[in-house]
NUGUDO-481838 format. One line per 4 residues: number of its first residue (from 0); their letters; for each residue x, y, z of C-alpha. Coordinates in pm, 1 decimal, padded with zeros to 6 digits. Layout:
BEGIN
NUM = A = X:Y:Z  ...
***
This chain:
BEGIN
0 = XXXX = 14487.9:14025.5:06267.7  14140.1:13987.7:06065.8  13889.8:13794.3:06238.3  13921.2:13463.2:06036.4
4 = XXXX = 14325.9:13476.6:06177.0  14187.6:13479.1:06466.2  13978.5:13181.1:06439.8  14223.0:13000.7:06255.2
8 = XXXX = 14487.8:13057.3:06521.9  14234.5:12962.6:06834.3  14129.9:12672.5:06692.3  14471.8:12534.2:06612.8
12 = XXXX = 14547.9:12647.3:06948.5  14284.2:12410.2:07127.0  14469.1:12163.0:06953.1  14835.7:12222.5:07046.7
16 = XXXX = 14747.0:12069.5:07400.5  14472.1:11789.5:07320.4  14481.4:11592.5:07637.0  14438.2:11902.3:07859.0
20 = XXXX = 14192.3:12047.9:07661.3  13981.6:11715.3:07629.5  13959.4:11720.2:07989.8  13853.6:12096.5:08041.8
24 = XXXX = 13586.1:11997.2:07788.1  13471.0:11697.4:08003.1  13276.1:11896.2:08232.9  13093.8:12128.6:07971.6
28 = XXXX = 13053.0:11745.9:07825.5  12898.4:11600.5:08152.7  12638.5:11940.7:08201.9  12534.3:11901.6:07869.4
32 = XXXX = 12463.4:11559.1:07915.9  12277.7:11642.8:08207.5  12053.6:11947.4:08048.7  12029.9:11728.8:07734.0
36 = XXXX = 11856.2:11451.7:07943.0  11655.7:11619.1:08159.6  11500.1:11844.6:07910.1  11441.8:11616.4:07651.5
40 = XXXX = 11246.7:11421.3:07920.2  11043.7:11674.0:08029.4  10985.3:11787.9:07630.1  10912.8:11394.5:07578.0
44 = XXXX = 10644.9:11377.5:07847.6  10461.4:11708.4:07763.5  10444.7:11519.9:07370.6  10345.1:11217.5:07535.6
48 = XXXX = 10028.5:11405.3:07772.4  09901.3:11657.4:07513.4  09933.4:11327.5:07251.1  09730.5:11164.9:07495.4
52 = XXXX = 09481.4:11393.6:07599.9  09401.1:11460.7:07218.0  09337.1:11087.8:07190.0  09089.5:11165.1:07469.8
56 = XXXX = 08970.1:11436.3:07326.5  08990.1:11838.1:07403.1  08644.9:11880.3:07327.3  08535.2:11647.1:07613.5
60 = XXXX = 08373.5:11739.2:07922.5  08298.5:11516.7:08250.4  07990.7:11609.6:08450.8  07915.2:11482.9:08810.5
64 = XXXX = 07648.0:11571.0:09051.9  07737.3:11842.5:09300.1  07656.1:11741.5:09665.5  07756.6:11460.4:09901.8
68 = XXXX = 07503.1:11119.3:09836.5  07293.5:11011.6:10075.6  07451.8:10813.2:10343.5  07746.7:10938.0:10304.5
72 = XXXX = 07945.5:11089.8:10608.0  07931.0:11426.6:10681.8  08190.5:11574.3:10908.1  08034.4:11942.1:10957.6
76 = XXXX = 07696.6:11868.3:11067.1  07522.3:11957.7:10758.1  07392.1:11854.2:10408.6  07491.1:12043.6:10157.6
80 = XXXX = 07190.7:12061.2:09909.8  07274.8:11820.4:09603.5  07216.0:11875.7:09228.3  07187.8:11563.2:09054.7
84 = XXXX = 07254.3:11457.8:08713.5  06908.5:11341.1:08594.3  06746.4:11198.9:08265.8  06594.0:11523.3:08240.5
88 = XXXX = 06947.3:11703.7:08257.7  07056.5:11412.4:07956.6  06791.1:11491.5:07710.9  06815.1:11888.6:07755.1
92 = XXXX = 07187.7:11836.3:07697.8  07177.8:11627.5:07427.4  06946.5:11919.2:07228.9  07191.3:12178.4:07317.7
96 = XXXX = 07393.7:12292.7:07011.2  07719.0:12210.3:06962.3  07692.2:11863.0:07167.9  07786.2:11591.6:06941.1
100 = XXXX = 07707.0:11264.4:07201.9  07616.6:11240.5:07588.4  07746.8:10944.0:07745.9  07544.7:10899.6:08098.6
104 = XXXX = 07778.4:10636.1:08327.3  07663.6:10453.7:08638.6  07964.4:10267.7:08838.6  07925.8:09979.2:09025.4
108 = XXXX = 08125.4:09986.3:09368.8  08398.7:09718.8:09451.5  08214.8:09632.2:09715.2  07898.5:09464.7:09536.6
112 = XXXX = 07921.1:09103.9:09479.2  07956.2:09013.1:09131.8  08026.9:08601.1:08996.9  08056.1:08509.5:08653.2
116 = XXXX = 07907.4:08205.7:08534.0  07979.3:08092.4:08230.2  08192.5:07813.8:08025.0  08155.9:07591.2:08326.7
120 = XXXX = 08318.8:07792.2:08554.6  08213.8:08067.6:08832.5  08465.1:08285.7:08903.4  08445.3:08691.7:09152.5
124 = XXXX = 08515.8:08961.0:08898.6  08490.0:09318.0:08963.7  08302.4:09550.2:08716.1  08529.7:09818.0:08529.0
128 = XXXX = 08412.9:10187.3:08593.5  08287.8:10306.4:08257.2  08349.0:10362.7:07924.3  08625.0:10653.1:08067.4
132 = XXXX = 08983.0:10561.0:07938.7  09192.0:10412.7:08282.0  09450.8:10224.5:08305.9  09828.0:10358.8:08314.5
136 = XXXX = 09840.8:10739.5:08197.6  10093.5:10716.4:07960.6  09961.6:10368.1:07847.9  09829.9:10346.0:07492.2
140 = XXXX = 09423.6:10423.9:07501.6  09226.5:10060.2:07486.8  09206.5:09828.4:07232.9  08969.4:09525.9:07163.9
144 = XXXX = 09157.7:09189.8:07178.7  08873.8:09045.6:06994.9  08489.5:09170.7:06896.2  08448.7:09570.4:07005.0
148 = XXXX = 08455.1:09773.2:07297.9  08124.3:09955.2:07201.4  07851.8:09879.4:07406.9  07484.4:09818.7:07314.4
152 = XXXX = 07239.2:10007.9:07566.2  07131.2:09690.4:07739.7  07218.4:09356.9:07724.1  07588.9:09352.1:07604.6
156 = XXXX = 07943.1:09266.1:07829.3  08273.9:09295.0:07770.4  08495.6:09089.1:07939.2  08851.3:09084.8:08054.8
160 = XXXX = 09156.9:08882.5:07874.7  09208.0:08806.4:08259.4  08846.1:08678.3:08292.4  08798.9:08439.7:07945.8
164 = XXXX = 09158.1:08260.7:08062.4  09057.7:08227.3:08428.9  08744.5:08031.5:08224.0  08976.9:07797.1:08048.0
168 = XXXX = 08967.7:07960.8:07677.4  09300.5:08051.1:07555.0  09383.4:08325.3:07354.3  09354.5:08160.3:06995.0
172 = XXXX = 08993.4:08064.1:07080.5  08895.5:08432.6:07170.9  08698.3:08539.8:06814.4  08466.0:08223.8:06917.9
176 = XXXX = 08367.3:08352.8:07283.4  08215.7:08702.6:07073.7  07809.0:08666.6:07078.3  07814.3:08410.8:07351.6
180 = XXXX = 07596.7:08443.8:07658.2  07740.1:08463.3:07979.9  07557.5:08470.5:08329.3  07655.1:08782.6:08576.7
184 = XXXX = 07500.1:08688.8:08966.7  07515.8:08940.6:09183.7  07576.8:08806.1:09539.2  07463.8:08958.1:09866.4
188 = XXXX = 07631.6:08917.5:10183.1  07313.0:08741.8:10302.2  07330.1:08482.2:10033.5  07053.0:08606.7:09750.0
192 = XXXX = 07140.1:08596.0:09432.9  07001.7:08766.5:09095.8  07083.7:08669.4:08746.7  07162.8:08888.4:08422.9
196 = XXXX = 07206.4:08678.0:08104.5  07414.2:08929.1:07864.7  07560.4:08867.0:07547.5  07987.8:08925.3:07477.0
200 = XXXX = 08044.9:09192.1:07245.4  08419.7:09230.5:07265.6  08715.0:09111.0:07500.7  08927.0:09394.0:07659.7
204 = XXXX = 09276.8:09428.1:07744.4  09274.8:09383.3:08083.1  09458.4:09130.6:08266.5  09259.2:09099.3:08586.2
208 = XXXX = 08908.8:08967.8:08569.3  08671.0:09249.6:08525.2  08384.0:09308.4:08320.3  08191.7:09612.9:08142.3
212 = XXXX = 07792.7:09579.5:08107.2  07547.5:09818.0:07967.3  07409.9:10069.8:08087.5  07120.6:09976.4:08153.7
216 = XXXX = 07246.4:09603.7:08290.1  07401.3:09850.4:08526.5  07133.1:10055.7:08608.4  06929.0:09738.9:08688.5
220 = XXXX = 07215.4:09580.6:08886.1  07219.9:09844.8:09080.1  06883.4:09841.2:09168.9  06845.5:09535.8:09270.3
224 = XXXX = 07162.5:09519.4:09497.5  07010.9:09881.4:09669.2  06672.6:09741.8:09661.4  06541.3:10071.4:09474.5
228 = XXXX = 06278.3:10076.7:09234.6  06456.4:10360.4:09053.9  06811.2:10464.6:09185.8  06850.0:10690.9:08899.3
232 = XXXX = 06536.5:10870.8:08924.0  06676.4:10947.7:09360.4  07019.0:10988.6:09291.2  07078.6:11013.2:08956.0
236 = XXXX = 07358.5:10931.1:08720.7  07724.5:10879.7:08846.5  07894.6:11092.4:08603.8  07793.7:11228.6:08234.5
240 = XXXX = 08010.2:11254.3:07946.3  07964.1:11569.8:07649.2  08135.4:11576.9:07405.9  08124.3:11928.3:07217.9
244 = XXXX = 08204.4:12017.8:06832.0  08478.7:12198.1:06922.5  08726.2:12273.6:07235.5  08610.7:12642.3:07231.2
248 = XXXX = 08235.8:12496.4:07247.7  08354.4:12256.3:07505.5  08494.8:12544.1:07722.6  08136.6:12717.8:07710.8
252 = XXXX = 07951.7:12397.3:07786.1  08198.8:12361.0:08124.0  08129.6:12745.9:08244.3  07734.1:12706.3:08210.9
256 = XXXX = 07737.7:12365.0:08336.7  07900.2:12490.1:08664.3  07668.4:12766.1:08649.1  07395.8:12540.5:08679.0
260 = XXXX = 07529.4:12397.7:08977.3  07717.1:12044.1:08833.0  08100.4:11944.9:08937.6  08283.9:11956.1:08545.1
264 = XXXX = 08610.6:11846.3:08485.4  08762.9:11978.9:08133.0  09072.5:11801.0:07940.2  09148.6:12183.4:07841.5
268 = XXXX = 09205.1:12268.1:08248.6  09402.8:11936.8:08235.3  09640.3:12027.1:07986.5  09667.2:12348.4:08080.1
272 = XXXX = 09777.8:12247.6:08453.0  10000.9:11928.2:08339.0  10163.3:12183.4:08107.7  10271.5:12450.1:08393.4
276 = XXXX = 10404.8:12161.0:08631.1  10629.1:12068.6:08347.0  10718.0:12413.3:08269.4  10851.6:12458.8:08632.7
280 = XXXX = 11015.9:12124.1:08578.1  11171.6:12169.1:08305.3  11290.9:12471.9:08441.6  11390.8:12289.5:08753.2
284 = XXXX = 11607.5:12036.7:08498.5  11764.1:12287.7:08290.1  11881.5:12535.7:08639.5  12045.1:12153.1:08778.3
288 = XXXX = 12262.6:12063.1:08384.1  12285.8:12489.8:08397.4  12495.4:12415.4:08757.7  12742.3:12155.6:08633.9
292 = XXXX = 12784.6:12368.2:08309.9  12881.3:12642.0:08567.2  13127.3:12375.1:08737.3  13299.5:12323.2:08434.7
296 = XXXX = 13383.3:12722.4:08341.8  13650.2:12616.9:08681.1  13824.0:12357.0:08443.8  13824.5:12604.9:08114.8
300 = XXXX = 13942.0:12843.9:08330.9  14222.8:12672.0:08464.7  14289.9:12532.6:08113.2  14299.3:12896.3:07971.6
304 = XXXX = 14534.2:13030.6:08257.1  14805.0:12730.3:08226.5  14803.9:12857.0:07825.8  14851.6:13230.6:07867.5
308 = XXXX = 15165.9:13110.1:08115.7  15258.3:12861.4:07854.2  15285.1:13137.0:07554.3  15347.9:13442.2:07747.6
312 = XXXX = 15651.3:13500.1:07479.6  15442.6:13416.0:07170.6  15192.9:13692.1:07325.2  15448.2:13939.0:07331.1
316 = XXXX = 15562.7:13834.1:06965.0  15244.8:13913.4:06805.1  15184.8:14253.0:07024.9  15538.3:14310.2:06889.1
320 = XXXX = 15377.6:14213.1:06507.5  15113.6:14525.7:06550.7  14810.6:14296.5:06726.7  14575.3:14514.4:06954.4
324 = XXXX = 14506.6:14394.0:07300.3  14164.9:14386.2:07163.0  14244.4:14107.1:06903.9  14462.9:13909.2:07120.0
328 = XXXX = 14143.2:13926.8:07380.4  13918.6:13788.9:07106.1  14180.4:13529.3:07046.2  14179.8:13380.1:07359.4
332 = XXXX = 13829.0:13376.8:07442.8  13787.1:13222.3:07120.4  13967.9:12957.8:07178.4  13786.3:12909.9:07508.7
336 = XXXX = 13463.8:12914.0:07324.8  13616.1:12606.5:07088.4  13653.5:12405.8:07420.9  13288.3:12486.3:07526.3
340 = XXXX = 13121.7:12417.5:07201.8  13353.4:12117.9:07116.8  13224.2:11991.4:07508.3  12860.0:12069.6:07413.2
344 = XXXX = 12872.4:11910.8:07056.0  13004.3:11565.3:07217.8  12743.9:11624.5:07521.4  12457.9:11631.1:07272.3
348 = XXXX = 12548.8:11322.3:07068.4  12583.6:11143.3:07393.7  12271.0:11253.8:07545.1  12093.0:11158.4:07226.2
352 = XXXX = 12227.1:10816.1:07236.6  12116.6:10768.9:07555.2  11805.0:10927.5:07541.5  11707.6:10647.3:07231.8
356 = XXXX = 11850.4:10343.5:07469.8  11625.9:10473.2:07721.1  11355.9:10498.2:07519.4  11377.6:10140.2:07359.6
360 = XXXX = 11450.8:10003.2:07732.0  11101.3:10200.5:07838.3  10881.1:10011.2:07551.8  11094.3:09687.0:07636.4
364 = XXXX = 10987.6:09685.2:07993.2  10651.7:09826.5:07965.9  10587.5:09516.6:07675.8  10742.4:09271.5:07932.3
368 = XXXX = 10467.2:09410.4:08226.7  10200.8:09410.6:07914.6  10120.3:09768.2:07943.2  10273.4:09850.7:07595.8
372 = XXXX = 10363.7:10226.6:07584.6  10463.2:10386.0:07235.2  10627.9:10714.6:07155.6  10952.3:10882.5:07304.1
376 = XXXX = 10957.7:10951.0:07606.4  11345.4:11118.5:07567.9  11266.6:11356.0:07309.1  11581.6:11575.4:07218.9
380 = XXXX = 11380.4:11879.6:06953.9  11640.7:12068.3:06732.8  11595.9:12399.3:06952.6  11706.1:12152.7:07262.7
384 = XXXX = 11976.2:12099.0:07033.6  12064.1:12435.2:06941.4  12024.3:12566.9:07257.4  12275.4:12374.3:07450.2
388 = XXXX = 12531.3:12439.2:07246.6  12502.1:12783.0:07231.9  12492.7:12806.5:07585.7  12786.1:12565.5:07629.3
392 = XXXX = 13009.5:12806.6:07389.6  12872.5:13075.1:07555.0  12973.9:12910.8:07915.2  13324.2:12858.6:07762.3
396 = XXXX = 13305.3:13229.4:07684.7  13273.8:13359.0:07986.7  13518.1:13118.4:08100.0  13755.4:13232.4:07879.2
400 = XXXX = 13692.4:13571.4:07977.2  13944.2:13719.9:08287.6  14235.6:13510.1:08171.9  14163.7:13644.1:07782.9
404 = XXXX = 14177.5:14017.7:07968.0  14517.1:13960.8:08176.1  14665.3:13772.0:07811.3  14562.0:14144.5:07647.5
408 = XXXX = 14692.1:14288.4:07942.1  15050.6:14153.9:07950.0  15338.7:14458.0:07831.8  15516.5:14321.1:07543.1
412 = XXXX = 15877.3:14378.8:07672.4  15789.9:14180.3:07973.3  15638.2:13919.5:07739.9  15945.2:13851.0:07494.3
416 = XXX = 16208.2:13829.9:07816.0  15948.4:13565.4:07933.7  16163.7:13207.9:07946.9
***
């Protein structure tokens, strides 16, 4: 028998018993379901973190001071000595080559009273960290509603979609609250008050009421409410941002700034870690579909045995013909290998399918809780693809394998007196 008789004959053989062999192929079907699934989740997510992180940028550093603040409690006894991030620390970094910008940030804490007065109403808001991207991970970076999210360096706000509708102006009348001036009163426990008249630039996303002010609105806010001539000057900034020319300039900037002593955070180190969980998941995922693939080699098995029983006497007829015990193995573990691939062609197309309902019912529900989210998140890549089937033939294979070995085993006497 040549090779391509062989084939032939397997494949018509997978055929001769459809329902049986439909069922031994549901179980490579429901593994490769599972692998298809679970892998092209974890493949979706690592798109949808290095996509966002590049948004962000790779060539973006965060600096903090190293050291506790003052005030704060320490449970060992000691202070730690601190190294803060200065206006002297700004300027030399901002001459240092390969920094493009340096974005100093000073955040407000939730527990300062801030009103907003303004279209006739006074309403508590809460003033949004920085210009640092928050929000959702996976949610799509900030957009303006109206105006810009680009701050001046003193005397610009943004406000909140959740703060212009708590002040009666609905969303067709945004483009007309850009360039008005709005009050911000900062409220002490004790009753006093101070004022900052600031100008809207843009209107954020947001749905609760928060604002964003300058910097130095914030810097002066902050004075007041700590009664400090200069809190900058004693404690210095809250965090710094540098962005570098490059990510390999970015990864020098990070090892001399914690050389000189500063806390740096580095979207490189970020990816880098997000992208070894998900390797370990992924591999997690692939061991679980990799188990039920196993599962199913039972039912192949089975399948195979019933069909040796079932043509013991056509065995023996083609030993009788001249075939080899070598080419009657082949045969039967090729036709073993038919039921896995034929199980992992229909568990692909199924877990494709579902992966693209589950990715419009994501964006559906993440529209409805108006934190739109774009991109797939069940991302099935063409060496996914390739991959499961292979190993689902190959699973079949093996299946196939010990009943294929007592088929080439059979004596061909015994075979043709088989009724």
């Amino acid at each position: 028998m040549t090779i391509n008789d062989q084939i032939r004959t397997a494949f018509s053989n997978v055929g001769r018993r459809k329902l049986r062999s439909a069922l031994a192929s549901l179980g490579v079907v429901v593994g490769t379901v599972t692998i298809v699934l679970m892998v092209s989740l974890a493949s979706g997510v690592r798109r949808q973190i290095n996509r966002q992180f590049e948004s962000i940028g790779l060539d973006r550093l965060t600096v903090y001071s190293n050291g506790s603040r003052r005030g704060e409690a320490n449970p060992f006894g000691f202070s730690p000595k601190r190294r803060n991030v200065t206006i002297q620390d700004v300027s030399r970094w901002k001459s240092l080559p390969g920094v493009t910008k340096v974005i100093p940030e000073i955040n407000m804490s939730a527990s300062v009273g801030l009103e907003l007065n303004w279209n006739g109403t006074n309403q508590p808001v809460r003033m949004s960290g920085d210009s640092r991207p928050g929000a959702f991970f996976f949610q799509e970076l900030p957009k303006p509603v109206a105006g810009s999210l680009d701050l001046p360096e003193q005397g610009g706000i943004i406000l909140s979609q959740g703060a212009v509708r708590a002040a009666g102006v609905s969303s067709n009348e945004f483009a007309r609250v850009i360039g008005q001036k709005v009050e911000a009163i900062l409220r002490t426990p004790r009753g006093e008050t101070q004022s900052f008249h600031l100008q809207v630039v843009g209107i954020s996303q947001e749905r609760t009421p928060t604002v964003q002010a300058s910097l130095n609105d914030r810097i002066a806010m902050k004075n007041w409410w700590f009664n400090s001539t200069n809190i900058v000057e004693r404690d210095g900034y809250d965090s710094v941002i540098v962005r570098a020319a490059d990510v390999s300039r970015a990864n020098d900037l990070s090892m001399q700034l914690r050389k000189e002593g500063f806390q740096v955070q580095s979207m490189e180190l970020f990816v880098t870690a997000a992208n070894r969980i998900l390797t370990v998941i992924t591999t997690m995922f692939t061991m679980i579909g990799g188990i039920a693939l196993l599962v199913a080699t039972i039912g192949i098995a089975n399948t195979m045995v019933m069909a040796i029983y079932e043509r013991t006497r056509e065995i023996g007829i083609l030993k009788a013909m001249g075939a080899s015990r070598g080419e009657v193995r082949q045969m039967f573990m090729l036709e073993a290998g038919f039921i896995g691939m034929i199980g992992g062609v229909f568990g692909l197309l199924i877990g494709w399918v579902l992966g693209i309902g589950l990715n419009q019912m994501i964006e559906i529900l993440s529209r409805l809780r108006e934190q739109p989210m774009h991109g797939k998140f069940f991302l099935v890549t063409p060496w996914l693809a390739l991959g499961v089937i292979a190993f689902a033939t190959f699973i079949g294979l093996m299946a196939g394998l010990l009943p294929a070995q007592r088929a080439a085993s059979l004596d061909p006497l015994q075979a043709l007196r088989h009724e």
